[in-house]
N, C-alpha and C positions, 0 to 999 in steps of 0.2 A: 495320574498317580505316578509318583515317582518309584524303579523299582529297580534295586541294585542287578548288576548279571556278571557273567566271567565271559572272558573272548577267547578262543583256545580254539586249536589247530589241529591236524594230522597233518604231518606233510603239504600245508600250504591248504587244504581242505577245511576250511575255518566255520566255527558253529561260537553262538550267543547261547550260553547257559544262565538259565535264569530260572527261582520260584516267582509264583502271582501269588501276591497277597490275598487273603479271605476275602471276600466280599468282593474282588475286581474280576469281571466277566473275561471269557477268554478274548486276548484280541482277534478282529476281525483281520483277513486276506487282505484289506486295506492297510491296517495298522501293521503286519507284518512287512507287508512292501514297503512302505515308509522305514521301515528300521534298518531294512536288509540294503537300502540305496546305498553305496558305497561313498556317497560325495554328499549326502542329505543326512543322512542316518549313520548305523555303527556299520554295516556292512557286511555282510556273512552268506555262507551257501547253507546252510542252515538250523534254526533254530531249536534246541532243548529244553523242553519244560522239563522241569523238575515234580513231581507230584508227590506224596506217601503212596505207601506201598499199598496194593488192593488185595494182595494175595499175603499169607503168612510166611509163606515159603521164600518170597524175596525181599530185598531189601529198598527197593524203590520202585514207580513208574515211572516213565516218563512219554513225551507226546514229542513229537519230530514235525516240524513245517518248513518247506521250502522257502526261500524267497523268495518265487510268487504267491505265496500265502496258504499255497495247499497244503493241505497236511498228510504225510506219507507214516506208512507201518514201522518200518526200521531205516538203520544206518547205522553202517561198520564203525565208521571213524568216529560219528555222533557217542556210540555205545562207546569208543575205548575213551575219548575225550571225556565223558560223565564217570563214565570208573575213575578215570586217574583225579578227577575233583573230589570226588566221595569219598574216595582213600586218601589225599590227602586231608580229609576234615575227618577223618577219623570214623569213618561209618565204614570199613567193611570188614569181614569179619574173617581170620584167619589168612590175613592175604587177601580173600576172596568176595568178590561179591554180585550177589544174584538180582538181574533186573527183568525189569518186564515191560514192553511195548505193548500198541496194539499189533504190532507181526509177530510176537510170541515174549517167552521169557529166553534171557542168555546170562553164562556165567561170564564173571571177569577174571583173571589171575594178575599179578604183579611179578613181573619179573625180576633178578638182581641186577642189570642194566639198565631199568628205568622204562621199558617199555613194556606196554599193555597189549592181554592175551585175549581174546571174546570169543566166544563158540558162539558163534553166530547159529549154529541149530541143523537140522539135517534135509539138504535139499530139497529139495521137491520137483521133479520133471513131470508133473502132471499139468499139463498147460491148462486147466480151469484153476491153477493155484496161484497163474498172475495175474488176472485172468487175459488166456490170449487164445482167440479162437480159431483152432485147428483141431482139422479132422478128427488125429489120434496122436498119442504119445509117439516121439519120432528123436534121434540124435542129431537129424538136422532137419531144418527146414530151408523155405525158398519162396520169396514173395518181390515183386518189386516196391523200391521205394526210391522217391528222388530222381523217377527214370532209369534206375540203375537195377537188375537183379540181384538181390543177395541171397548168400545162403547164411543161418547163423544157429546156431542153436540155444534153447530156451530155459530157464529155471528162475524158482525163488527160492527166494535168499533172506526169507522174511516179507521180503518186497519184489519187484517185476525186476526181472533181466533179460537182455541177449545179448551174446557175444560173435562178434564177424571176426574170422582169423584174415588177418592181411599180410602182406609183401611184409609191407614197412607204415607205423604207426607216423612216421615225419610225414606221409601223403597219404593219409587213410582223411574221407570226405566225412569227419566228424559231424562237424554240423550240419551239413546239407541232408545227410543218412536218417544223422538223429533226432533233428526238427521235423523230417517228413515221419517217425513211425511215432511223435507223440500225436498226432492226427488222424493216423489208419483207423480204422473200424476192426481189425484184428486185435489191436490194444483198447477195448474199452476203458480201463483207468492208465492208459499211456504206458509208460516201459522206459527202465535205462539200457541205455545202448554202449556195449563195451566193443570196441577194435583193437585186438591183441596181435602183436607178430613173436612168435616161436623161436626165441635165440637155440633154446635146447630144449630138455625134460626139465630140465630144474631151473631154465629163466625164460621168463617172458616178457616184454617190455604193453603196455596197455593206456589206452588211452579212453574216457568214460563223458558221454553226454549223459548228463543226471536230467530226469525228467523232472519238471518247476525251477532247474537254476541253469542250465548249461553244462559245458566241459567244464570240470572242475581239477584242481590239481591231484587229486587222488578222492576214489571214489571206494570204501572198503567193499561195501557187498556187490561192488563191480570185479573188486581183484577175485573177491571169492567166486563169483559166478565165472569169470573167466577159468579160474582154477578147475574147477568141477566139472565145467562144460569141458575143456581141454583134456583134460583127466576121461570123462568119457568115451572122447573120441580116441583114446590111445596114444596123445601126443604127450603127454606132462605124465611129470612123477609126483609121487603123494607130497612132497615137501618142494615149493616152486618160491623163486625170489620174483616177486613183480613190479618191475621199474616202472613207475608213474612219472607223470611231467615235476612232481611236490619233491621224490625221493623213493625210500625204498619200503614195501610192505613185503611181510609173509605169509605166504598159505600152508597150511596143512589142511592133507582131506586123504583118508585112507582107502573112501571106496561108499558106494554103494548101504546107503543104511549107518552111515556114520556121520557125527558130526563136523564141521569145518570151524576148523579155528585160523583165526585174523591176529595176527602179530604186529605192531609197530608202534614208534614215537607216540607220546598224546602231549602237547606245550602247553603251558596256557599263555598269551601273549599280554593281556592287561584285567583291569575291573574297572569298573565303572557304576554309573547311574544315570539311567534314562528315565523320560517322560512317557509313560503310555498312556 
């Protein structure tokens, strides 16, 4: 069946926004890889369904899959990229609009510059909430991976994180780190892996292995988990600029029992019609 989508961007972090017609089954992990091939298919880190809404309170669902075909609870960049299509097709309401995943419901705002706001929602440092199995709730932790000891500390973001503070993000062992803890037995459903280096309180520079696609060029509920985690340990200030390999995102996170909001660009690059 053929079925219109939008291609659209954060900072180089690109997702395929599409509805399914009535009656077409969801695609399989197969038919998603096929799309996602960058030189076969349209090419993306990953995929947004569009759904109606299941709640009365928001204005849309929608379903997130990687391009390997899993399908994950949330995404920062995913969430600002569908607000910015929904607002411009005239679906939100006062500026504002309310969605919902399966890792929770978040608001959008619209700013006078053109970029998009998400409350991604209010941490979680309880390690059965990524789930990743340890002892007890800790600010950091320490496990080997890749041969190497890390220490990093843990949160959700909707979805699974940790973040490694490093030297310098130009030789932090992205993929070697973050291929070996999507296979640990600590991460039963896998984990994204953030390496951040500390210019100040208020910038950080971050580099993000997204579990089911890779290093991506900006990964949002990586900048935030990096924010919050950093903000824990005493390093960062509640408002931090996070330079990604794509460009620039912002965090805000006040603290403790508040929620974090995700700031930046959302493009959309073209539309189209594919064959699923």
């Amino acid at each position: 069946m053929r079925v219109a989508f939008t291609k659209m961007h954060g900072l180089g972090n690109d997702f395929v926004l599409l509805e399914l017609p009535a009656g077409l089954e969801f695609p399989t992990p197969g038919d998603w890889q096929k799309l996602s091939d960058r030189h076969r298919g349209i090419g993306f880190d990953q995929a947004v369904v569009i759904c109606p809404p299941r709640r009365s309170d928001t204005d849309v669902f929608y379903r997130i899959v990687n391009a390997d075909g899993s399908e994950v609870e949330q995404s920062g960049n995913g969430a600002r990229c569908l607000a910015a299509l929904l607002h411009r097709r005239g679906r939100s309401r006062n500026d504002r609009l309310t969605m919902e995943s399966i890792g929770g419901v978040s608001c959008a705002r619209f700013l006078p510059d053109g970029r998009v706001s998400v409350d991604m929602g209010i941490p979680n440092f309880d390690p059965k909430s990524l789930p990743f199995l340890a002892a007890a709730p800790s600010a950091s932790y320490r496990m080997t991976a890749a041969d190497t000891t890390i220490e990093f500390g843990a949160v959700s973001i909707g979805n699974p994180h940790v973040t490694l503070r490093v030297d310098t993000t130009d030789t932090a062992p992205v993929e070697a780190i973050g291929r070996a803890l999507q296979s640990t037995p600590e991460f039963p459903r896998a984990v994204n892996v953030g390496f951040m280096q500390v210019l100040s309180g208020g910038t950080i520079r971050l580099r993000v292995y997204e579990r089911g696609a890779g290093e991506t060029q900006a990964c949002g509920t990586g900048a935030c988990a990096a924010v919050v985690i950093g903000r824990n340990r005493g390093w960062l200030d509640d408002q931090v600029e996070v330079r990604v390999p794509g460009g620039v995102l912002s965090v805000h996170w006040e603290g403790p029992g508040k929620p974090v909001w995700l700031t930046g660009v959302a493009q959309q690059a073209f539309e189209g019609i594919v064959e699923i």
